[in-house]
N, C-alpha and C positions, 0 to 999 in steps of 0.2 A: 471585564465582565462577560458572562457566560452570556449567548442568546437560544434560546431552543428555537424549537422550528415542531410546529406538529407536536406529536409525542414522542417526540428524539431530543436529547441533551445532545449536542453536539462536542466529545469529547472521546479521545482513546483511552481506551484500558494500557494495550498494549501492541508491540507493533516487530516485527523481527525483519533481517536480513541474514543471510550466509554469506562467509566471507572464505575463500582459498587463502592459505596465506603461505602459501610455496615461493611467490612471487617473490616476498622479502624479508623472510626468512629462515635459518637453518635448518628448524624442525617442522615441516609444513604441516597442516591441519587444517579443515575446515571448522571454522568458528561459527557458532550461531548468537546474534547479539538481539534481546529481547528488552524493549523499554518495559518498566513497569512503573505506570504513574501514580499509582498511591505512593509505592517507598521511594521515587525518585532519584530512582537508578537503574544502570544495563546491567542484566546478568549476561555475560558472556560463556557459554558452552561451547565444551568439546565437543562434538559429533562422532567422535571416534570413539572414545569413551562413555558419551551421554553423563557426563560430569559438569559442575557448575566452576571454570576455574579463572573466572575475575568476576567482583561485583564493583560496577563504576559508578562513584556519585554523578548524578548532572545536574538538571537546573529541577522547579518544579513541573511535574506532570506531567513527564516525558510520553510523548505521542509517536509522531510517525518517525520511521528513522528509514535510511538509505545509506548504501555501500558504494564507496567511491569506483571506477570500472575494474584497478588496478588492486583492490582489496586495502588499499592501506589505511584509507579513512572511514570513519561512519562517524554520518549524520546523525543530531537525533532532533527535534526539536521538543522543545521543553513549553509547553502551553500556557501553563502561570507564571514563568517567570518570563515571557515572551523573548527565549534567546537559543540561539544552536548551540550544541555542543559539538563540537568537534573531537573524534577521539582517534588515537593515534593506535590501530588493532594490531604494531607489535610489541606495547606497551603496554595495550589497555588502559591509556590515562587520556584524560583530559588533556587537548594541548593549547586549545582553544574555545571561549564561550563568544558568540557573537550576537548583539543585539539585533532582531527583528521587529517585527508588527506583532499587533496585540492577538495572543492568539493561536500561535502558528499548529498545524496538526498535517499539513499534509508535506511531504519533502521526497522529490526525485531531484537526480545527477543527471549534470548534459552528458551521452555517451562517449564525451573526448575525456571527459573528467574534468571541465574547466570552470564549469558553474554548475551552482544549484540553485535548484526553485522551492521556494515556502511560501505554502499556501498559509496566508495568516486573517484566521476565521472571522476573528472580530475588527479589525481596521481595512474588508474589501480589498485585500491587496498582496501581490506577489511579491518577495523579495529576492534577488536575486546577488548570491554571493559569488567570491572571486576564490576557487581553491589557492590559488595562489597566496592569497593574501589575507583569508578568513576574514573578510570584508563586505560589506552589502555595497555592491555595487550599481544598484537602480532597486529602486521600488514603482512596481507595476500597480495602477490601477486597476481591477477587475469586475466583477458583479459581486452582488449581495451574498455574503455568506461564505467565500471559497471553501473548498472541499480538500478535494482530491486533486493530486495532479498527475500526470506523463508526459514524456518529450517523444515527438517522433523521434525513429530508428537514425534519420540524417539528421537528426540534432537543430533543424530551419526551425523549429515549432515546438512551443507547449501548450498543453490543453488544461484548462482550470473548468472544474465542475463547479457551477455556482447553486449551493442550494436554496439562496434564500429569493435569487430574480429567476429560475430555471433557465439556464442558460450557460453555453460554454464559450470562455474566452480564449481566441487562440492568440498566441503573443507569439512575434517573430523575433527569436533570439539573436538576430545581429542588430539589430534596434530598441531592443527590451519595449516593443510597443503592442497595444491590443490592433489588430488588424483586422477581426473577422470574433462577433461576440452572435452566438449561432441560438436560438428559441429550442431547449429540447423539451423534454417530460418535466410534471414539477414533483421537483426536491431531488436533484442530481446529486447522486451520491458518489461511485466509482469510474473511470476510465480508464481504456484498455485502450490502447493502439495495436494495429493488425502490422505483423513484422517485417510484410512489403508497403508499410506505410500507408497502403489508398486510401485506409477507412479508420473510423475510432468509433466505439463504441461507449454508450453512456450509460447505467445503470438509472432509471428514475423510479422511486420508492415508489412518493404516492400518484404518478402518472403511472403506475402498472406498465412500463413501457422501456425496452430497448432502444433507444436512438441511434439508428447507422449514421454516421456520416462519411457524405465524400471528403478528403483532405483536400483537394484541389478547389474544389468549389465552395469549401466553407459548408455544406448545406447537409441537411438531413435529408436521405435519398432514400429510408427504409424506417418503419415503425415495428418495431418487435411487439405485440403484446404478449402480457408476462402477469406473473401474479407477486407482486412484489418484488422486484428485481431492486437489490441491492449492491453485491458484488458482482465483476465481472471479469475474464480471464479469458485471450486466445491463446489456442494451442501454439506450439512454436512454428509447427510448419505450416500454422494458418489458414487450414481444414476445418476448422472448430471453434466456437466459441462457447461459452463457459458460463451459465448464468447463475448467481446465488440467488433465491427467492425467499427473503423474509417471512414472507406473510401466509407460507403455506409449506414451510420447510421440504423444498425441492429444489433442485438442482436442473434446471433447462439444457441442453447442446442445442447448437444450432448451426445449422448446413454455410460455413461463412461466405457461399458462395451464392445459395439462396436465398438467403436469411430463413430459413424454414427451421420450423423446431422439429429434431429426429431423434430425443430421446428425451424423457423427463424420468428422475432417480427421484424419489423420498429417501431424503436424509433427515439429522438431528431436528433438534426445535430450534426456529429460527436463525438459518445460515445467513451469513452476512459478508462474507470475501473466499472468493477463490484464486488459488496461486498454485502453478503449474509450475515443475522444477525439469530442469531439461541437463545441467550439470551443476559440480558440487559450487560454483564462483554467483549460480545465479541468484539473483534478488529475489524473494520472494516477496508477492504483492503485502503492502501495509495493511493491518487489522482496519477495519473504518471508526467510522468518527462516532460510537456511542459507549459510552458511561457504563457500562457491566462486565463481568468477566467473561471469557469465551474461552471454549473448548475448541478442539483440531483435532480433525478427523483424516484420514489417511486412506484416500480408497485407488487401488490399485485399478487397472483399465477395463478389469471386468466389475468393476464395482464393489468390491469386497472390503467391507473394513478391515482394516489390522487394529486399529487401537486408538482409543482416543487420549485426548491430555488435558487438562485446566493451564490457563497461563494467569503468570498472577505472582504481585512476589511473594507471596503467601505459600507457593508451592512449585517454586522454580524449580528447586530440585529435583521434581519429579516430570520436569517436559521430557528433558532428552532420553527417558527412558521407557516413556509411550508410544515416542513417534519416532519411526525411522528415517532418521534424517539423512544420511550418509546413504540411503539407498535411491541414486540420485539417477531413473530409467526416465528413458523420456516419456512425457506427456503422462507422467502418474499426478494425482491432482491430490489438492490438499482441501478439506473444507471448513471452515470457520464457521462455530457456531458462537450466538450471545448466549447468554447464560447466565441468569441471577447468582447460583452457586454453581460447586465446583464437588462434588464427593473426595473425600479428603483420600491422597494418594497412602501407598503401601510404605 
């Protein structure tokens, strides 16, 4: 059963990762792999071509998905039918579906590639699978609501956004145990880890509020105010932070060293994730957890749109031919907007 929170349905539309697949085999390419949870399946694109060239059945209402580090696998998790699919991207099939918690929408890879974490919305709790073995191997207790997830860069720690107790749990992955359950803003939506690890940042809707935290101490050392901050994204060399702002369709930077805001962009209506691409293997951050279509927006480092796109399986075919996906310069930003509808492509 579904729970809202406020006036948010807590559910994906749609959620993408990039995958190289040089790695394993003949014909490399970057693949782009998009859940779409109305028709309950991944459209897989070329990038190179901006073509649609696998549609994968999965489970129902396929939510967040995630790229194993090595490209071979992607996650996806399936919401209604509360189970991952496992897909095998030089085959593009199903090789495996694994049962989880009631729920599931949010899913990161430990960076060795040896586990994943699902955040599973409606049963409070983290499940925690074995690549090896397509098996849940611990289920984590967490707060009300879980969200969003990230694993620090050394792979000691995951951070789970809880929206329903405002509150993040950090669980230490060689224990699968909560250690450190931190009070941020309420209705924790996204987290972002900073790529020398000291700090994590929390996206809190109806708290108007960024939550720095120290990693070492567990503690909120920094309050951002924000006007609806909902996505959040550091740059990769860790200068910058990234803020999506719901509630007043704007885009924040902030000094990662200050915490000061030194630029605010007016973008689309209502952004909701930002995801920074730095090469063609990187993950791009998951859509978040509400119920509407969304458009992605492409704005280069001086702020310039190039082009936007609807996701949707309604209009898949027309992603990879809006947005530049193969033009993979560092620190160009992607931005996600919600979207009731979608203007119907060309």
């Amino acid at each position: 059963m579904k729970r809202a929170l406020g006036y948010l349905v807590i559910e994906v539309l749609a959620a993408l990762v990039l995958v190289d697949s040089s790695a394993f085999t003949q014909s490399p390419m970057t693949l782009a792999y998009v859940s779409n949870s109305r028709s309950g399946t991944v459209s897989v694109l070329d990038t190179a071509t901006n073509t649609v060239v696998a549609t994968v059945p999965v489970g129902g209402s396929p939510h967040g998905v995630a790229a194993h580090p090595d490209g071979s696998r992607v996650y996806v998790a399936n919401n209604d039918s509360a189970t991952i699919s496992v897909l095998d991207t030089a085959t593009n099939t199903v090789v495996a579906t694994v049962p989880v918690g009631s729920d599931p929408v949010g899913v990161a890879v430990h960076p060795d590639g040896t586990r994943v974490y699902v955040a599973n919305f409606s049963s409070d709790t983290v499940s925690v699978l074995d690549t090896a073995t397509n098996a849940v191997i611990a289920t984590v207790s967490v707060g009300d609501v879980p969200n969003g997830v990230a694993v620090h860069p050394d792979g000691t720690r995951v951070y789970v956004t809880n929206l329903g107790s405002d509150t993040v749990s950090v669980i230490h992955t060689a224990t699968n145990m909560v250690v450190a359950t931190v009070p941020v803003g309420d209705g924790p939506r996204d987290v972002a880890v900073h790529p020398d690890g000291t700090r994590v940042y929390v996206a809190s809707l109806e708290g108007r509020a960024v939550s720095v935290l120290d990693t070492a101490a567990n503690t909120v050392v920094a309050t951002v105010r924000a006007s609806g901050p909902f996505g959040v994204a550091v740059h990769p060399d860790g200068t910058r932070v990234y803020v999506a702002n719901f509630s007043d369709d704007s885009v924040w930077v902030l000094n990662a060293a200050t915490n000061a805001v030194v630029a605010r962009v007016q973008v689309g209506d209502a952004p909701v994730a930002v995801a920074l691409a730095s090469n063609p293997g990187q993950e791009l951050a998951d859509l978040p957890p509400v119920h509407v279509q969304y458009r992605i927006e492409w704005l280069t480092p001086g702020w310039t749109e190039i082009g936007p796109a609807c996701v949707g399986d309604w209009n898949k075919r027309h992603l990879g031919n809006r947005v530049v996906w193969n033009a993979h310069d560092l620190g160009s930003l992607f931005l996600i907007h919600q979207m009731q509808s979608c203007p119907a492509g060309p």
